[in-house]
NUZA-610236 format. One line per 4 residues: their letters; for each residue x, y, z of C-alpha. Coordinates in nm, 2 decimals, always signed. Example, Ala and Ser with C-alpha at 12.3 -4.5 7.8 and 13.67 -1.06 7.14 Angstrom:
// residues 2
as> +1.23 -0.45 +0.78 | +1.37 -0.11 +0.71
This chain:
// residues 384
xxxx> +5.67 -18.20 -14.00 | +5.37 -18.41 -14.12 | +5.41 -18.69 -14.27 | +5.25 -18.82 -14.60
xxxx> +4.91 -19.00 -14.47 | +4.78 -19.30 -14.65 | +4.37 -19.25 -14.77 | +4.15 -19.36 -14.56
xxxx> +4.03 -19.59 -14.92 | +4.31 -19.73 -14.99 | +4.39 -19.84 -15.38 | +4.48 -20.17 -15.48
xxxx> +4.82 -20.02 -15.49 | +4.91 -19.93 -15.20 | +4.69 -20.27 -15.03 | +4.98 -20.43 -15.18
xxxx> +5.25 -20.20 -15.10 | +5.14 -20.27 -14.77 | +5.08 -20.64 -14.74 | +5.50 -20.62 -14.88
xxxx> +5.58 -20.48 -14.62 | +5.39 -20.75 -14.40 | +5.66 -20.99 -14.54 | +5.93 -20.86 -14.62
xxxx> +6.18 -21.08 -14.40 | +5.97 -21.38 -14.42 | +6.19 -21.60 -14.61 | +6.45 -21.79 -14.40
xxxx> +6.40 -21.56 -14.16 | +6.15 -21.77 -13.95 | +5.83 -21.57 -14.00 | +5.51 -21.77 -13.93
xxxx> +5.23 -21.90 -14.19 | +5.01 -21.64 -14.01 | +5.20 -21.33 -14.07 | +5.24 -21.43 -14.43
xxxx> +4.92 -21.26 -14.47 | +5.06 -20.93 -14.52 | +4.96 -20.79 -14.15 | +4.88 -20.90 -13.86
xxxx> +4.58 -20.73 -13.75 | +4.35 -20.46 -13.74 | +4.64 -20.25 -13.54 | +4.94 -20.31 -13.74
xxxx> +4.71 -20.21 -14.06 | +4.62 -19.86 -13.85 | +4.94 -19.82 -13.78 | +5.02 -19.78 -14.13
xxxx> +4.79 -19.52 -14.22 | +4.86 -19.35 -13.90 | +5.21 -19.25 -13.95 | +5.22 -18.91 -13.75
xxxx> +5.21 -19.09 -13.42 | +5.56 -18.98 -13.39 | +5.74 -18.71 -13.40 | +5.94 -18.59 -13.71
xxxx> +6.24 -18.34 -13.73 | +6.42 -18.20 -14.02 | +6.77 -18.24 -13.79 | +7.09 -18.18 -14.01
xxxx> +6.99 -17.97 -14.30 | +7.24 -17.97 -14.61 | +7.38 -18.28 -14.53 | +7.41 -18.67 -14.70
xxxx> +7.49 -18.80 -14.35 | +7.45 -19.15 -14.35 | +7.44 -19.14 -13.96 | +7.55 -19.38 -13.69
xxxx> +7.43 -19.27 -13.35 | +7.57 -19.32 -13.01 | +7.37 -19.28 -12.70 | +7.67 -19.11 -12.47
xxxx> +7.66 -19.19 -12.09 | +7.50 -18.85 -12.00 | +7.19 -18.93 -12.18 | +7.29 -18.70 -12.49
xxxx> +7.30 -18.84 -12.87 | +7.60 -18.80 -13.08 | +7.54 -18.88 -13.44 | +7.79 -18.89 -13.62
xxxx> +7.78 -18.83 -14.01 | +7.94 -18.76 -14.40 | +7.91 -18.37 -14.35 | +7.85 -18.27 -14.73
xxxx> +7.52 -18.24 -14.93 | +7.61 -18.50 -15.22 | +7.60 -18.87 -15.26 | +8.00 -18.96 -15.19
xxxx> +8.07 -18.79 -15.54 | +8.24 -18.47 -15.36 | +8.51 -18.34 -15.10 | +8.40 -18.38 -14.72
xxxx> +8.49 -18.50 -14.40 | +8.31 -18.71 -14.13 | +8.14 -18.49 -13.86 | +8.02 -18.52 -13.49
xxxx> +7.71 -18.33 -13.41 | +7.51 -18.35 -13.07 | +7.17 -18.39 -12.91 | +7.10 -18.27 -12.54
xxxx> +6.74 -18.30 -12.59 | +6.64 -18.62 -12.69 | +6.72 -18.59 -13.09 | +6.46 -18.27 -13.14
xxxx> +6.75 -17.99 -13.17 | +7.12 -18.03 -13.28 | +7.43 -17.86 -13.27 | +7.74 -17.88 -13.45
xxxx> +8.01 -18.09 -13.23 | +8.36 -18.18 -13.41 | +8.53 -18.33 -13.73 | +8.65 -18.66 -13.60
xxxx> +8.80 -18.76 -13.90 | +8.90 -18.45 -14.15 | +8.96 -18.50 -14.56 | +9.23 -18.38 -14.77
xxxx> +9.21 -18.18 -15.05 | +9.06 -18.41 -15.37 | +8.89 -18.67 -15.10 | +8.65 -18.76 -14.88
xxxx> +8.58 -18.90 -14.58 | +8.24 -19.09 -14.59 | +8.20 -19.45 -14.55 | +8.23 -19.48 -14.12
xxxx> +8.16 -19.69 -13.82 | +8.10 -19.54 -13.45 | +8.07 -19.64 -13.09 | +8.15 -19.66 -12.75
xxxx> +8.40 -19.88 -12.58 | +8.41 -20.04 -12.25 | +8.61 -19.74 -12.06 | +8.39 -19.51 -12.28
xxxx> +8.58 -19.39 -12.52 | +8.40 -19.27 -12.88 | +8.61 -19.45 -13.16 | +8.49 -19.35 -13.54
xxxx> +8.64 -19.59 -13.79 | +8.62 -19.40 -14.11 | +8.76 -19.46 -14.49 | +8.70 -19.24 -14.79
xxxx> +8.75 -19.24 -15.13 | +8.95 -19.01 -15.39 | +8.67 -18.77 -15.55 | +8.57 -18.83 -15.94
xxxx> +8.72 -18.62 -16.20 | +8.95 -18.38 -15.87 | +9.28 -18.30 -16.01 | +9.45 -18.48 -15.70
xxxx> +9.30 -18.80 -15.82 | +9.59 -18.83 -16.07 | +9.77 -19.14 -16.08 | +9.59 -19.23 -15.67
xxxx> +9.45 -19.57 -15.59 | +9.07 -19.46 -15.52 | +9.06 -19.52 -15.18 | +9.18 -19.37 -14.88
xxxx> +9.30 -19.61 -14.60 | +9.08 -19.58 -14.29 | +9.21 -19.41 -13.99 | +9.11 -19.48 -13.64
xxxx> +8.94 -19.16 -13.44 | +8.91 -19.18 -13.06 | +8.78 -18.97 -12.83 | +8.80 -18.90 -12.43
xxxx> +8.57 -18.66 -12.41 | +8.27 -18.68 -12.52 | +8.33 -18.65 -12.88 | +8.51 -18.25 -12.83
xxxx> +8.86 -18.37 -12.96 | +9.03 -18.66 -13.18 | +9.35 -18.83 -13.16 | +9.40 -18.99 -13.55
xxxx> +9.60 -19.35 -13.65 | +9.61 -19.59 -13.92 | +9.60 -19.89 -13.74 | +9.38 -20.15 -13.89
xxxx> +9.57 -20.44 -13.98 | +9.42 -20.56 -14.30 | +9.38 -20.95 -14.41 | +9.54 -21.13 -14.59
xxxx> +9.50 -21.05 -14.99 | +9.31 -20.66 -14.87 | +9.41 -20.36 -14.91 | +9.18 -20.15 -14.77
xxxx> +8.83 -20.19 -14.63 | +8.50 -19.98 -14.56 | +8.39 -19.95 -14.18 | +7.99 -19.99 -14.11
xxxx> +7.78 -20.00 -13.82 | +7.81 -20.03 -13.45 | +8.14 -20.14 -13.25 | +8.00 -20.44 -13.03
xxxx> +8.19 -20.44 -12.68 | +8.28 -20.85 -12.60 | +8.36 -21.02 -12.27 | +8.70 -20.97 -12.16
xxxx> +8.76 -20.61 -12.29 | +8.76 -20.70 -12.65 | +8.55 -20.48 -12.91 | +8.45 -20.59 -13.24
xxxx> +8.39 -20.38 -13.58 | +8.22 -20.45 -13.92 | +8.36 -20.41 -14.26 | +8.40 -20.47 -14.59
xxxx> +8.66 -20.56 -14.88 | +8.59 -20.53 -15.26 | +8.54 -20.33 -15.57 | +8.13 -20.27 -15.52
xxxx> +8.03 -20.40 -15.85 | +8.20 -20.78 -15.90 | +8.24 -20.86 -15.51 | +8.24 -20.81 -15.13
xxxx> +8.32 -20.94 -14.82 | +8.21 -20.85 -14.48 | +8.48 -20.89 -14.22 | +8.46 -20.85 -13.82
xxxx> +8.76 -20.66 -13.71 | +8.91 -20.68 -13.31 | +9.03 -20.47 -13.08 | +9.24 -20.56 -12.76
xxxx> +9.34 -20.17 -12.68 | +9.04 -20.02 -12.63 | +8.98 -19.92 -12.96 | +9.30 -19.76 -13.04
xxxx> +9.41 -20.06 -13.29 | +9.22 -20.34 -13.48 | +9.32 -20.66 -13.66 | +9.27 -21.03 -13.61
xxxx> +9.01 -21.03 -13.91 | +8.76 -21.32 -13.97 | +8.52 -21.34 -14.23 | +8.16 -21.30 -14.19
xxxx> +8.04 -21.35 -14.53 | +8.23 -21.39 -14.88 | +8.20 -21.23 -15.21 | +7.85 -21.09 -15.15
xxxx> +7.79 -20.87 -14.84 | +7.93 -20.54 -14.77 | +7.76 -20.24 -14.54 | +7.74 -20.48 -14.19
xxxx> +7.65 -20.42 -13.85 | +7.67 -20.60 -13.52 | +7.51 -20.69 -13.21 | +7.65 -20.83 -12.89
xxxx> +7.40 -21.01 -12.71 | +7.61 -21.15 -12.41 | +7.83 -21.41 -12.34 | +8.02 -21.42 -12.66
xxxx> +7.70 -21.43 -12.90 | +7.70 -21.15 -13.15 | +7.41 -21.10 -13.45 | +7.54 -20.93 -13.78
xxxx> +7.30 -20.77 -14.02 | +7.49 -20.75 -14.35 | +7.36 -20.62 -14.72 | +7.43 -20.80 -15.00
xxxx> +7.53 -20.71 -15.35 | +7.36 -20.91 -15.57 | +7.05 -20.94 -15.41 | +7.01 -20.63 -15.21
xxxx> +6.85 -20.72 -14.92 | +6.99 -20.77 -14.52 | +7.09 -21.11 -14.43 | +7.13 -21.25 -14.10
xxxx> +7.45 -21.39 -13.96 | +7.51 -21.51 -13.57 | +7.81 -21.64 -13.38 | +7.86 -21.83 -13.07
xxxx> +8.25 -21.78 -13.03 | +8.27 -21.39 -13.00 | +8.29 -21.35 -13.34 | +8.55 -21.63 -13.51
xxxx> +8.32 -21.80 -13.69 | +7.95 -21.71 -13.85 | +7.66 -21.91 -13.97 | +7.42 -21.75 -14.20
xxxx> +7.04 -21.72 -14.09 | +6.90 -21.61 -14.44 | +6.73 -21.28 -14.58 | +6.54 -21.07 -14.31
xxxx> +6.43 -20.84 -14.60 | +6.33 -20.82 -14.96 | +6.53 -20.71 -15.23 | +6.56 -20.32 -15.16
xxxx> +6.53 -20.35 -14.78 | +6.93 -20.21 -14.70 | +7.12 -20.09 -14.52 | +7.07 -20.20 -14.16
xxxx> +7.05 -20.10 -13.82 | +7.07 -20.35 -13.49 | +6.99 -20.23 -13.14 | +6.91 -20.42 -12.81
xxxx> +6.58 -20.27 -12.64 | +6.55 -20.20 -12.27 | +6.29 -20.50 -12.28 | +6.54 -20.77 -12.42
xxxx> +6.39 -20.72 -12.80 | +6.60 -20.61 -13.04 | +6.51 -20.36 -13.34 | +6.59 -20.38 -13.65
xxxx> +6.59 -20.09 -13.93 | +6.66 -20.08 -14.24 | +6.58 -19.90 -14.57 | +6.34 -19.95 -14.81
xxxx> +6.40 -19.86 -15.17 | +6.03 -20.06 -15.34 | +5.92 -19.88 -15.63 | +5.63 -19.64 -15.50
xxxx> +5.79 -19.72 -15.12 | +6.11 -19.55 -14.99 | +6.17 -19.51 -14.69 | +6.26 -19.66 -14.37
xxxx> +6.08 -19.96 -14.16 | +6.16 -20.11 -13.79 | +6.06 -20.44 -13.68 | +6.15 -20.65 -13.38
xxxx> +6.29 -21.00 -13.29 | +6.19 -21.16 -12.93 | +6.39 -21.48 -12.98 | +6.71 -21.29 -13.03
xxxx> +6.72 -21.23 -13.39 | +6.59 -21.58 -13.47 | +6.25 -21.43 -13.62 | +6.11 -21.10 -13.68
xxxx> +5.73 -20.90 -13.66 | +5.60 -20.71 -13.88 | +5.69 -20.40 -14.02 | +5.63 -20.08 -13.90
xxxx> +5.70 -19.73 -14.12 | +5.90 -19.45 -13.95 | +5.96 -19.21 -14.30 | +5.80 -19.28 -14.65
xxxx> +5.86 -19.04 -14.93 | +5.63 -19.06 -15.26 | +5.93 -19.14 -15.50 | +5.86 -19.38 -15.76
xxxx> +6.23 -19.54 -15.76 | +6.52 -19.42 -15.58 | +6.77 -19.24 -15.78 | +7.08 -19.10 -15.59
xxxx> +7.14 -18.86 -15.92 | +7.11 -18.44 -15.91 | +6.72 -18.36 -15.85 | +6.66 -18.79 -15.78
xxxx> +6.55 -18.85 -15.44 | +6.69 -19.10 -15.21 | +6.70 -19.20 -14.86 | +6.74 -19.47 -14.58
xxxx> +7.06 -19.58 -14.39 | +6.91 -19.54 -14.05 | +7.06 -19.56 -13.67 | +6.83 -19.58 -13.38
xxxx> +6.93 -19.59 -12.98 | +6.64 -19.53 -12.73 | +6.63 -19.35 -12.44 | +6.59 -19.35 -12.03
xxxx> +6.25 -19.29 -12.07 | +6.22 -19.57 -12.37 | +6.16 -19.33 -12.65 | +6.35 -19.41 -12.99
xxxx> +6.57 -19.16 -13.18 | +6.62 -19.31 -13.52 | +6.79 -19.09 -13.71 | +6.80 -19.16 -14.13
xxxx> +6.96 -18.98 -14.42 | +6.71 -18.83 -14.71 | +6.81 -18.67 -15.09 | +6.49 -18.46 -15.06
xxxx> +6.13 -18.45 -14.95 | +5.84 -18.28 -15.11 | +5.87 -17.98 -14.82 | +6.21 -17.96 -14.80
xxxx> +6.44 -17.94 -15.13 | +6.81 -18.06 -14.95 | +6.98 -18.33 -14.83 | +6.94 -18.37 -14.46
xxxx> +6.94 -18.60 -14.16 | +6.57 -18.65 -14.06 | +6.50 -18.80 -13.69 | +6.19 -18.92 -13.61
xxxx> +6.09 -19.01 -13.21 | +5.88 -19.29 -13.16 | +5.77 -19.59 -12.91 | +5.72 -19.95 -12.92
């Protein structure tokens, strides 16, 4: 589908809209004096207004999503999503659907982790483990107003999914062994495969309004059980994903709640302790996505919810995740504000992996579009 092109004139507006997006993530995030400008040259600036130099596709119609890909060892994308068309407010479970052709087409997979009557199954992490297994860490919650709600706690506990096969079938367990003081938490992101066998999982504790924390979980089974919990940030982050760069460093990307914007966190001992790198986005610019590139960079996306500017940008770190570029767009909508309500328009939470060839796949979750009145997951296929 086309995309919404920028004038070649452009007004003051979106100059500035534009120059935003220059710096968002300058901050504490290391970005130099010169990039403070707003952009960095004549390229990035045609880049902008050029934003049909990639492919779009309208992938999973009728669905919220919120995906989390995996790039499978055939060469095939699993993406797996929330497979109802509301906002969390309604029954569904987590789904599996699958790509054999680079991200354009997809088909229908499995239900790695199915809901109960009166619930939901929405809020998930996803990956592949050392031997290759596919684990899906997934929670839910208790749906508003459902008659089975009566006299529940709100949230359902998360249960472990693993698969053999590809993704084709699911064995289920509860077995995350929670912190101390937590009852349940909120799986996001990528599992992270550390030396030694051990895998590592993001999520988060709290109440959404008053506070959050971000945990790393581990796993010593291949995925089949986690535990050992360590804090990566308190009171303040939740949705948090993480990146193994090799020999026991790891980068988290985590949003926060008051602020709402993606802050960077690092370790150095595989995970047991974190030190905070500052804000690699504005306000707005959440939730976030962390990938290693076949060239050593790493990509980050993340949402964008600016008034006149929603959407999803990329940018990329060459001093592993010290300091990021510039922003690039990969979807825009028109929308004034965001507004996850019936007939609002929302959209964001995107998952990249690139391919063989060194294409992209980022897949992202969208309320509606001017051309297409649904909630869907929208892909768009692009190069560095």
């Amino acid at each position: 589908m086309k995309p919404y092109l920028m004038p070649e004139k452009l007004s003051r507006r979106r100059l500035v809209t534009s120059a935003i997006m220059g710096v968002t993530g300058m901050g504490l995030s290391g970005i130099s004096a010169a990039q403070s400008a707003g952009l960095d040259s004549a390229e990035d600036l045609e880049r902008l207004r050029n934003m049909d130099e990639v492919d779009r596709y309208i992938a999973v119609d009728n669905k919220c999503a919120w995906p989390n890909l995996t790039l499978m060892p055939d060469g095939s994308i699993v993406a797996t999503i929330f497979g109802s068309p509301c906002h969390g407010f309604c029954e569904g479970a987590a789904e599996c659907w699958i790509s054999r052709d680079g991200g354009r087409t997809w088909t229908f997979l499995s239900v790695p982790a199915p809901n109960e009557p009166g619930t939901n199954r929405k809020d998930l992490a996803a990956g592949l483990t050392s031997s290759g297994a596919l684990v899906v860490l997934c929670s839910g919650e208790y749906v508003p107003n459902s008659p089975s709600q009566e006299g529940r706690r709100c949230c359902q506990q998360p249960v472990v999914c693993r698969s053999t096969d590809g993704g084709k079938t699911w064995t289920r367990r509860e077995s995350i062994t929670m912190p101390p003081g937590v009852d349940n938490v909120f799986g996001y992101g990528n599992i992270a495969v550390l030396p030694g066998g051990r895998h590592a999982v993001a999520a988060f504790s709290g109440d959404h309004i008053n506070h959050n924390t971000a945990w790393v979980f581990f796993s010593d089974d291949d995925g089949r059980s986690w535990g050992g919990a360590r804090p990566i940030g308190e009171r303040n982050y939740n949705e948090t994903t993480l990146l193994a760069l090799g020999e026991g460093h790891l980068l988290a990307a985590s949003r926060t709640l008051k602020e709402n914007h993606t802050e960077i966190f690092a370790s150095d001992d595989a995970g047991f302790t974190w030190k905070g790198r500052g804000p690699a986005t504005l306000p707005g610019g959440v939730p976030a996505d962390l990938r290693r590139l076949q060239d050593g960079s790493i990509l980050l996306t993340h949402g964008v919810r600016l008034r006149g500017m929603l959407g999803v940008l990329a940018r990329i770190s060459r001093d592993e995740g010290k300091t990021w570029g510039s922003a690039r767009v990969l979807f825009r909508t028109t929308a004034r504000r965001a507004n996850t309500r019936p007939g609002g328009v929302d959209g964001g939470y995107p998952s990249s992996v690139q391919l063989e060839n060194g294409t992209i796949v980022t897949a992202y979750y969208c309320q509606r579009i001017p051309m297409h009145q649904r909630y869907h997951m929208g892909v768009v296929r692009w190069r560095i």
